[in-house]
NUTOR-662175 format. One record per atom (N, C-alpha, C): residue in one letter; y, x, z. Coordinates in steps of 0.05 Angstrom, whole numbers, plus 32768, in hexadecimal, padded with zeros to 4 digits. Each point is the difference from the previous one (the first is absolute). Layout:
<nodes>
AYXZ
...
</nodes>
This chain:
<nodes>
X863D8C8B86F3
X801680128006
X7FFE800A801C
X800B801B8008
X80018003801F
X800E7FEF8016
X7FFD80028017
X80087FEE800C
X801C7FFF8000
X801380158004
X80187FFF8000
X800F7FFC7FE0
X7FF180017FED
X800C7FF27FE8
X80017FE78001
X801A7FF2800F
X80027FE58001
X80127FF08004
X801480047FE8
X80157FF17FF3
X7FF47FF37FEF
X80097FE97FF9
X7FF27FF07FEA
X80207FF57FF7
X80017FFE7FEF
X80147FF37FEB
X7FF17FF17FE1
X800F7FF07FFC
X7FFE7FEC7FEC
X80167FF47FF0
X7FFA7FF27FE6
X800C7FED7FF2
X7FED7FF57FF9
X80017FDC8003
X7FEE7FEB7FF8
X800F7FE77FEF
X7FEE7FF87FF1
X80117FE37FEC
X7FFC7FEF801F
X80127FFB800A
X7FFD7FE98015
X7FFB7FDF7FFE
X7FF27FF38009
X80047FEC7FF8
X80157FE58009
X801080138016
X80207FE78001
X801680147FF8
X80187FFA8006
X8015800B7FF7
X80158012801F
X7FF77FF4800F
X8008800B8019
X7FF280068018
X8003800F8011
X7FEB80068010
X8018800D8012
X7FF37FFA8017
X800B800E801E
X7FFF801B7FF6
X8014800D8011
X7FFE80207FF9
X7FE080148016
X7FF67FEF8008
X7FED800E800C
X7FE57FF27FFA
X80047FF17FF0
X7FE67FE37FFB
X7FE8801E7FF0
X7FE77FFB8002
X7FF080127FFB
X7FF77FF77FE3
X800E7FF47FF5
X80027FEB7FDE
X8011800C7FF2
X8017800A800D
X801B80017FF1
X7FF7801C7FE6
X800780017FF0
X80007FFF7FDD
X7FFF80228009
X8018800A800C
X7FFC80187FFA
X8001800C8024
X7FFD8017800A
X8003800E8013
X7FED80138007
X800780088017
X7FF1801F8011
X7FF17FF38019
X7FED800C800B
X7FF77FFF801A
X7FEC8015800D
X80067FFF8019
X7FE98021800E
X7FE97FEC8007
X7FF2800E8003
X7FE97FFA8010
X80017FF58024
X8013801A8003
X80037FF88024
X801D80017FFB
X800D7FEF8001
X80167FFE7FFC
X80128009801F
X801B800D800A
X800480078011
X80117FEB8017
X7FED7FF18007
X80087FE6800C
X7FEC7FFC801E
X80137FF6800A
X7FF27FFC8023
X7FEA7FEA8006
X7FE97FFD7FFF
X7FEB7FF28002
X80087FF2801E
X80017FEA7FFE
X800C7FEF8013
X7FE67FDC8009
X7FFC7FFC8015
X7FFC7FDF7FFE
X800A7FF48011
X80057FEF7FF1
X7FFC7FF77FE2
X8017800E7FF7
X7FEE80097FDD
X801880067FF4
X801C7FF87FF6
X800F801B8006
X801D7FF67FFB
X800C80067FEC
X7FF080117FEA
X800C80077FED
X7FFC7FF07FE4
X8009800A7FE2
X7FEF7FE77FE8
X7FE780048005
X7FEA7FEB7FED
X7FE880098006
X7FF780087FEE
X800A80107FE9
X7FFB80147FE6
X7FFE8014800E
X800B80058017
X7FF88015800D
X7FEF8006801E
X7FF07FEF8006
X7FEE8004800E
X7FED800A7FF4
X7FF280128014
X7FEB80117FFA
X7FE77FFF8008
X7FF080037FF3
X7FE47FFB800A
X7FE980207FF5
X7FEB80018011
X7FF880207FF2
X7FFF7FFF7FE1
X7FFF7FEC7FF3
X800380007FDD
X801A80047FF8
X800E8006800C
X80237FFF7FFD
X800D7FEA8007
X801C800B7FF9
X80137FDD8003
X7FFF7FE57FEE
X80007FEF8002
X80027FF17FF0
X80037FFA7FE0
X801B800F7FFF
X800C80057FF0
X7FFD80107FEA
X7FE6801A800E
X7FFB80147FEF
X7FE07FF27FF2
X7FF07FFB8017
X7FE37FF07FFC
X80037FEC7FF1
X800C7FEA7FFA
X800B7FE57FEA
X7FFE800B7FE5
X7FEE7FEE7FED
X7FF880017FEB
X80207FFD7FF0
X800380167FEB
X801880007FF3
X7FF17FEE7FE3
X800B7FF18004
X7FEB7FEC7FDC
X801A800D7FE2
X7FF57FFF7FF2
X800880057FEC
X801880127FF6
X7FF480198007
X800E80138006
X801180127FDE
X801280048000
X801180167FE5
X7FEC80188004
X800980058026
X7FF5801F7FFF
X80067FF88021
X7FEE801B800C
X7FFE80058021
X7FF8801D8004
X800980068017
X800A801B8007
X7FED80038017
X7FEE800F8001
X7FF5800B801D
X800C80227FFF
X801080068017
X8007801C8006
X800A80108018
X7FFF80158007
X800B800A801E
X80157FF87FF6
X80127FFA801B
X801D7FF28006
X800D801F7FEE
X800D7FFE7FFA
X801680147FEA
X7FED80137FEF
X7FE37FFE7FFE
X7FF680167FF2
X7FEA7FF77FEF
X7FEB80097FF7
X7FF27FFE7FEB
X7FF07FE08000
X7FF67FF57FE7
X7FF57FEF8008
X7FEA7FF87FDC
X80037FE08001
X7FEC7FF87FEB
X80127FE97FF2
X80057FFE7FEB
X80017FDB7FF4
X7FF57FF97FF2
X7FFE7FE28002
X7FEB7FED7FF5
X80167FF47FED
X7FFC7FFF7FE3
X80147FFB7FF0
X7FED7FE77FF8
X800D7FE67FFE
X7FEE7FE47FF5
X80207FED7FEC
X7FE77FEE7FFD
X80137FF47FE9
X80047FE5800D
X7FFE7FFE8017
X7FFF7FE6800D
X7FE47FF4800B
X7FE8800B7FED
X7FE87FF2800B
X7FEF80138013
X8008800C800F
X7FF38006800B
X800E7FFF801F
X7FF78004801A
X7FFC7FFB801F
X80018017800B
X800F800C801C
X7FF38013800C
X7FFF7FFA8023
X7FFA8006800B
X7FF87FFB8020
X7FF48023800B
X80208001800D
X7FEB801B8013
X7FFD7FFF8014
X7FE7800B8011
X80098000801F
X7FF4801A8008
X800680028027
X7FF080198005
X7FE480008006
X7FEF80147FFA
X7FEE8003800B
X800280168019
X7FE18008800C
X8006800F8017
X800880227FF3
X7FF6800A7FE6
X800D80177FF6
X800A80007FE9
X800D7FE87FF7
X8010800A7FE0
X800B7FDF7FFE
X80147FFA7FF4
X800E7FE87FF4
X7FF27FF67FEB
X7FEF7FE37FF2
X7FF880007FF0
X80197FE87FF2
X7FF7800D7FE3
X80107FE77FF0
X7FE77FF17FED
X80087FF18005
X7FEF7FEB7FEE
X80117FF97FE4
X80007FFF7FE5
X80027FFB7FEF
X7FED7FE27FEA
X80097FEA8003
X7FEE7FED7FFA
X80117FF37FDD
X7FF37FF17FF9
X80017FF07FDF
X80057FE9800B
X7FF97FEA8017
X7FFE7FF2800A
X7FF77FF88018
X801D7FF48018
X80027FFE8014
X7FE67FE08017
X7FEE800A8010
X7FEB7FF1800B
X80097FDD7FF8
X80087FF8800D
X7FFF7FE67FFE
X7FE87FF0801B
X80017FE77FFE
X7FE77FF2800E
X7FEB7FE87FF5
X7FF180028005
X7FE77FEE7FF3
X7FFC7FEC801B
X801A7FF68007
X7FFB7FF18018
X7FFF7FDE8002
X800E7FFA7FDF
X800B7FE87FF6
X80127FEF8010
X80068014801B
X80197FF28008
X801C80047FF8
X800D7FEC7FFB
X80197FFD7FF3
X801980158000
X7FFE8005801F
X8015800F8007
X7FFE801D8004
X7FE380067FFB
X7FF980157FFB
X7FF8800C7FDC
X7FF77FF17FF4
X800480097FE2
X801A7FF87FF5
X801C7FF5800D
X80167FFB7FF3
X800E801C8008
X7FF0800F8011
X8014801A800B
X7FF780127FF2
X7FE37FFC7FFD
X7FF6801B7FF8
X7FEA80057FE6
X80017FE47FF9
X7FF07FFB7FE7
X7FDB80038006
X7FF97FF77FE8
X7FDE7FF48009
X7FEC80197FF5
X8012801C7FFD
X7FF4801A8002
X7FEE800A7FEA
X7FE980138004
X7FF27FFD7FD7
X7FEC8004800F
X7FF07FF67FF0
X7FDB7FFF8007
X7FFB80177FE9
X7FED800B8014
X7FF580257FED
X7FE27FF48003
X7FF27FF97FE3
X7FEB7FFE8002
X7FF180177FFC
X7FDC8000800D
X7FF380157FFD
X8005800F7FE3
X800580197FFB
X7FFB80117FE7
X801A7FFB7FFB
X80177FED8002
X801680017FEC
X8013801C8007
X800B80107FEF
X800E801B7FF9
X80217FFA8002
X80098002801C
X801B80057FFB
X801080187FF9
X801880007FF0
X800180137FF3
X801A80038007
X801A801D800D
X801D80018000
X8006801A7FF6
X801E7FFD8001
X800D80167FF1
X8016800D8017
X7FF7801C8012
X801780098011
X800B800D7FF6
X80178007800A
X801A80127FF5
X801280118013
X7FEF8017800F
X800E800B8019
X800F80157FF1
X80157FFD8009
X801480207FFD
X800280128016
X800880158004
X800380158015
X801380037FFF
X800B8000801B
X802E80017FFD
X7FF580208017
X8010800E7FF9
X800080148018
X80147FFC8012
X80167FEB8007
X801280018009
X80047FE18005
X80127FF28015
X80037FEC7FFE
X80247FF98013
X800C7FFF7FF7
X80197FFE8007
X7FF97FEF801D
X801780028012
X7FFF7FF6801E
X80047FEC7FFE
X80157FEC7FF0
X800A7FEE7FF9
X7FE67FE77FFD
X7FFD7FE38003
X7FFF7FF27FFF
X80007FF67FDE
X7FEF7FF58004
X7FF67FEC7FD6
X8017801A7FED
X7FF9801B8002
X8013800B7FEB
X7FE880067FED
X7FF37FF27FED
X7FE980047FF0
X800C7FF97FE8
X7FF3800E7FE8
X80077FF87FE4
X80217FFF7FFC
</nodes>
């Protein structure tokens, strides 16, 4: 996407029932890329919204198991990723365009330490030749209301 297409919105099956209203987990919400906040150190603001050249936090964070996700200019045209739960998305910036990543299944680690495969699971081994295979589902919205999670 271009660089300034970069609102990202979502709905995800979450896996707790509550979440901070800025937690970069929480089930449903919006986020910019550079969100309009005073870069401070140490920072003083949440840290869903610190920014780094890949974007803020908040926007760069792997959304896991997504309904559907929204990449679009702030009030105007954009893309959705319509899923049924199994699928992932993660966008960040590059130096000329926003990429979104669309995944079947989220990395994991092959580290066998405890506290690291209890967070993030022990990942999939792609052997030589094996054929992975997905199913995307982008729509084209020409329009996207100003409002905050007003989707579906």
């Amino acid at each position: 996407m271009p660089r300034d297409c970069d609102a990202l919105e979502w709905d995800r099956k979450a896996e707790w029932n509550v979440y901070p209203s800025d937690h970069i987990g929480r089930p449903r919400g919006a986020a910019r890329a550079f969100p309009k906040t005073t870069n401070t150190v140490p920072p003083t603001g949440p840290w869903s919204a610190d920014v780094s050249p890949m974007g803020s936090n908040d926007f760069r964070s792997t959304k896991r198991h997504i309904r559907w996700a929204a990449i679009h200019y702030p009030g105007g045209p954009g893309l959705i990723v319509e899923s049924n739960g199994d699928q992932h998305v993660r966008a960040f910036v590059e130096t000329d365009r926003i990429s979104i990543h669309v995944n079947n299944w989220y990395g994991g680690t092959n580290t066998g330490r405890g506290e690291w495969t209890a967070n993030y699971g022990t990942g999939q081994l792609i052997r030589k030749g094996e054929r992975i295979a997905s199913k995307l589902k982008l729509l084209i919205r020409p329009q996207f209301p100003a409002e905050k999670g007003n989707r579906k």
